[in-house]
C-alpha positions in Angstrom: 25.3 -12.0 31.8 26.7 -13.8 28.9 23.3 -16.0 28.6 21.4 -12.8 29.0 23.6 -11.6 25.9 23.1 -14.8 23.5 19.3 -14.5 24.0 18.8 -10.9 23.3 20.9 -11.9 20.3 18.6 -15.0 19.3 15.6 -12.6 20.0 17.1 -10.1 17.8 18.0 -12.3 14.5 14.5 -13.9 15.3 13.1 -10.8 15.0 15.0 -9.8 11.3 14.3 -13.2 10.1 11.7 -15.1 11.2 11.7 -18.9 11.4 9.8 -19.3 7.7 11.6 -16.7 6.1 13.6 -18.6 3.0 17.3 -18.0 3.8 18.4 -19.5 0.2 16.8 -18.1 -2.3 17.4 -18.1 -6.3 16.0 -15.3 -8.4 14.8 -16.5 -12.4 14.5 -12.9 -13.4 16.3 -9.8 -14.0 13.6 -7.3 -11.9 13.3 -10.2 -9.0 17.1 -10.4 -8.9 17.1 -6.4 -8.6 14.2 -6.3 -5.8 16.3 -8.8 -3.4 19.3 -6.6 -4.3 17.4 -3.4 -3.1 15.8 -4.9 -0.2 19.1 -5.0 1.1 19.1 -9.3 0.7 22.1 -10.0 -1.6 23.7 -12.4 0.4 20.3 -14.7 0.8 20.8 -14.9 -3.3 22.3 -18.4 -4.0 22.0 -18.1 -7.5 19.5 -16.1 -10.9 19.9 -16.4 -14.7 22.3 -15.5 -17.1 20.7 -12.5 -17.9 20.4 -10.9 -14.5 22.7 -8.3 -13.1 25.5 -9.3 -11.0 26.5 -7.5 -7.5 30.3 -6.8 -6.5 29.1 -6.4 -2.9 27.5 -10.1 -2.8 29.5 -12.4 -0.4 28.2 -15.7 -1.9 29.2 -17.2 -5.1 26.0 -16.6 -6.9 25.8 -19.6 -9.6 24.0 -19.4 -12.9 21.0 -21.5 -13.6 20.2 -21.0 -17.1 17.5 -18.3 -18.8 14.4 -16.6 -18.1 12.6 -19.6 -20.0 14.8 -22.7 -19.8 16.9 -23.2 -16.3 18.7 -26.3 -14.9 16.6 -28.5 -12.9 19.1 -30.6 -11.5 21.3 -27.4 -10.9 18.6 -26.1 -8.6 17.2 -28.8 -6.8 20.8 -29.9 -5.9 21.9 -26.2 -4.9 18.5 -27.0 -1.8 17.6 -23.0 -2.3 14.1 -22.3 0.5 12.4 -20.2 -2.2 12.4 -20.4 -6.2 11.3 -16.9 -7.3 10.4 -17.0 -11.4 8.7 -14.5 -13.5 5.8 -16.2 -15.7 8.1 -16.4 -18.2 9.1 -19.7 -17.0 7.8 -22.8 -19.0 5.3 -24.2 -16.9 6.5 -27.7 -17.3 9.8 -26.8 -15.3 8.0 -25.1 -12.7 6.1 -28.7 -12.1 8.8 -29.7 -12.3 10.5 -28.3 -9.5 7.3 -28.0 -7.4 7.6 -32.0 -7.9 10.9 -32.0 -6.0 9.1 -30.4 -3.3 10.8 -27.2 -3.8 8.8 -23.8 -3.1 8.2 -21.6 -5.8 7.2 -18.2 -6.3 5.6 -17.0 -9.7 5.8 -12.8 -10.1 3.6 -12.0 -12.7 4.7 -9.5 -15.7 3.7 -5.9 -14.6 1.4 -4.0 -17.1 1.9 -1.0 -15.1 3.7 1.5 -12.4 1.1 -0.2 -10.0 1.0 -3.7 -10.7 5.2 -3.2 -10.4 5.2 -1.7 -7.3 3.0 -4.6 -6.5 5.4 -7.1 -7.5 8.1 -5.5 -5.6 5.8 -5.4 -2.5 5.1 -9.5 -2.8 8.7 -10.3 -3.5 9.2 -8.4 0.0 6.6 -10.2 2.1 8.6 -13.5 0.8 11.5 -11.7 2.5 10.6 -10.4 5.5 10.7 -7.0 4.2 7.2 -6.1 3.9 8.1 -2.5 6.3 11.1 -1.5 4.2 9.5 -2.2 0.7 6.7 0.0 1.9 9.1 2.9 3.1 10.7 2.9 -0.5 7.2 2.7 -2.3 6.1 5.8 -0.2 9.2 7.6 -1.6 9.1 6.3 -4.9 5.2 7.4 -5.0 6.3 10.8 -3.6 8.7 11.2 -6.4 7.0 10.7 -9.1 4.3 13.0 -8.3 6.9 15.6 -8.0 7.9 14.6 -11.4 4.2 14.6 -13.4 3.2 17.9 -11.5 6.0 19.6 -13.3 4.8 18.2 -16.8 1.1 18.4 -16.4 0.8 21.5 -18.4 3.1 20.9 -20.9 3.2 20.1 -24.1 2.4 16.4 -25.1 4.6 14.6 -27.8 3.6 11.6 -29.7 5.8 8.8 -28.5 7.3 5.4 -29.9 9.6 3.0 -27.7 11.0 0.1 -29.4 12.1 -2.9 -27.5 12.8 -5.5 -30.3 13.7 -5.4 -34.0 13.0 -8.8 -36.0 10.0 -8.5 -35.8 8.8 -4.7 -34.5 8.4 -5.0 -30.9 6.9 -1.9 -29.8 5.2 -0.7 -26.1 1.7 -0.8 -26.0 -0.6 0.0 -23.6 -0.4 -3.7 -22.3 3.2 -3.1 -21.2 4.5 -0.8 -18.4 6.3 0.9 -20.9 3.4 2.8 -21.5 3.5 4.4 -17.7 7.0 5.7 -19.0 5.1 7.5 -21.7 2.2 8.8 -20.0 4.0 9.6 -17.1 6.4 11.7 -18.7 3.8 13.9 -20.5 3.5 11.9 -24.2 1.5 10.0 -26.0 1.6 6.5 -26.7 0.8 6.5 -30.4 1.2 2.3 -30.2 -1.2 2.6 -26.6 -4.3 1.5 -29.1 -2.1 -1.3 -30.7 -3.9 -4.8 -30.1 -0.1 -6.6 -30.1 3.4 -5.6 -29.0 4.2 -6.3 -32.6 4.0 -3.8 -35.5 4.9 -3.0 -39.0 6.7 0.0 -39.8 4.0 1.1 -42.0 1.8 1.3 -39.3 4.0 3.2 -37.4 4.6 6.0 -40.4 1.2 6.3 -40.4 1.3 7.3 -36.7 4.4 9.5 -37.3 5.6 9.5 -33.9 7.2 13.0 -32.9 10.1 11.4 -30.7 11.5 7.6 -31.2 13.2 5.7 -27.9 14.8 2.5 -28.6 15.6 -0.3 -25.8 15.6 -3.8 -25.7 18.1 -6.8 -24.8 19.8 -8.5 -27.6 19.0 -5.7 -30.0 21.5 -3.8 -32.2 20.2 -0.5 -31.2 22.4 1.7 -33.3 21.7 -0.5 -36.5 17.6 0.0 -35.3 18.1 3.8 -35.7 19.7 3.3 -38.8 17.1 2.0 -40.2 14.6 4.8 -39.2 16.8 7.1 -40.9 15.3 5.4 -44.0 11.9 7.4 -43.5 12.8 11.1 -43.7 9.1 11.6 -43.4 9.0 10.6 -39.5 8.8 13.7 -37.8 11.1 12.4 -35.6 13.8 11.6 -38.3 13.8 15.2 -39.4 13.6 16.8 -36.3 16.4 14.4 -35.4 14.4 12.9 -31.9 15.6 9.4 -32.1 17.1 8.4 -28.9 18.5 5.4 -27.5 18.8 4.0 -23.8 20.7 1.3 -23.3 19.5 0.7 -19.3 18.0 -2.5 -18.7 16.1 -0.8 -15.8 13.7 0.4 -18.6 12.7 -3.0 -19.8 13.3 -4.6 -15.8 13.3 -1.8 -13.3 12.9 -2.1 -9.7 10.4 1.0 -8.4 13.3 2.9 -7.8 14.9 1.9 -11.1 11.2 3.1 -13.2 11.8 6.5 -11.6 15.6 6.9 -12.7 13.9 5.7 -16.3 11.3 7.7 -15.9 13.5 11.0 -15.3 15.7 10.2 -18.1 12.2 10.1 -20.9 11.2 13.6 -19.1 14.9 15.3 -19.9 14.1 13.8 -23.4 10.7 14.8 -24.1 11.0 18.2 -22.3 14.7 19.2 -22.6 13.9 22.7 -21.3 12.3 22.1 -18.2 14.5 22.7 -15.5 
């Protein structure tokens, strides 16, 4: 009976984790960091970047291997993860580099869109093993956010800025997902057109954006809407619609995270809706 036991067991974990699924993994960005939380595979996360967000619930000691950009080679390769996940942030140099090592690594691109996120998320998944449980949260995460637009389609649409940096402007055009939180929520994008993320204020007067959202990591956000209250002509300085978020889920959301986001920009943009 007992052998009987041990193999239903071996069959079992076999079964969970199959013999080429990465058991040590490090994450090189905020969002990838986020997906293996919400997969349910924090303890398979040996160590992420300074910037990602930390989980009380994780048994391991989950080390720190430098930035988004730059990361600790030696650090890495001596910490023998199975799977290197990086955004495309990553110089490409240390990503030879590691590759050179003979370590495996994963590049997630930058998501333009809901889509391409939810695509991300799905990739970072099959990596895992967790291709059937990513797809059961992108089913609801879909469901939800039709909910959400059906109740804004007929409303009004507001001229929308979000900043993400200050020195210079760093606004959300229509090559960022950003731009989903916008169009989503029943606004307009008045940057959508914008051939760069960057901008000068003139430009943006010109626009004279009805509501302004301000984000971003490293950014003095109170000091930022300070200095809008310089232009009294921005309809949203004098109908006082400057609003700040301070969630890094809007600038490196999970699926689940863009919907919490994307419920917060809806309360904003349409504070009467119930």
């Amino acid at each position: 009976m007992r052998k009987i036991f041990f193999l239903l067991i071996f069959i079992i974990s076999a079964s969970i984790y199959p013999e080429d699924t990465p058991q040590r993994i490090i994450s090189l960005g905020p969002a990838i960091t986020k997906a293996v939380y919400l997969l349910g595979e924090k303890d398979r996360l040996i160590a992420n970047t300074i910037y990602c967000p930390r989980s009380t619930q994780n048994k391991n000691n989950v080390e720190k291997v430098g930035t988004l950009i730059d990361v600790n080679i030696e650090k890495i390769y001596s910490l023998k993860p199975d799977l290197v996940l990086a955004t495309t942030l990553l110089k490409p140099q240390e990503r030879k580099k590691l590759e050179k090592l003979g370590l495996k690594v994963a590049v997630v691109s930058e998501p333009k869109n809901l889509e391409e996120l939810c695509e991300n998320f799905l990739k970072i998944a099959e990596l895992l093993g967790k291709k059937r449980k990513a797809k059961k949260i992108l089913k609801e995460v879909r469901k939800k956010v039709n909910s959400l637009t059906e109740k804004i389609k007929n409303l009004e649409k507001k001229r929308v800025l979000i900043q993400i940096g200050g020195e210079p402007l760093f606004i959300a055009n229509q090559d960022s997902f950003l731009n989903d939180y916008i169009e989503y929520a029943g606004g307009i994008n008045i940057a959508k057109d914008f051939s760069s993320g960057i901008a000068s204020r003139e430009k943006i007067l010109q626009k004279n954006p009805e509501v302004i959202i301000i984000t971003g990591m490293g950014l003095n956000i109170q000091e930022e809407k300070n200095r809008w209250m310089d232009f009294p002509s921005l309809e949203a300085v004098r109908n006082k619609q400057i609003y700040i978020i301070k969630d890094d889920d809007i600038t490196s959301p999970t699926p689940l995270g863009f919907v919490k986001i994307l419920e917060k920009i809806i309360k904003i943009l349409h504070p009467h809706l119930k």
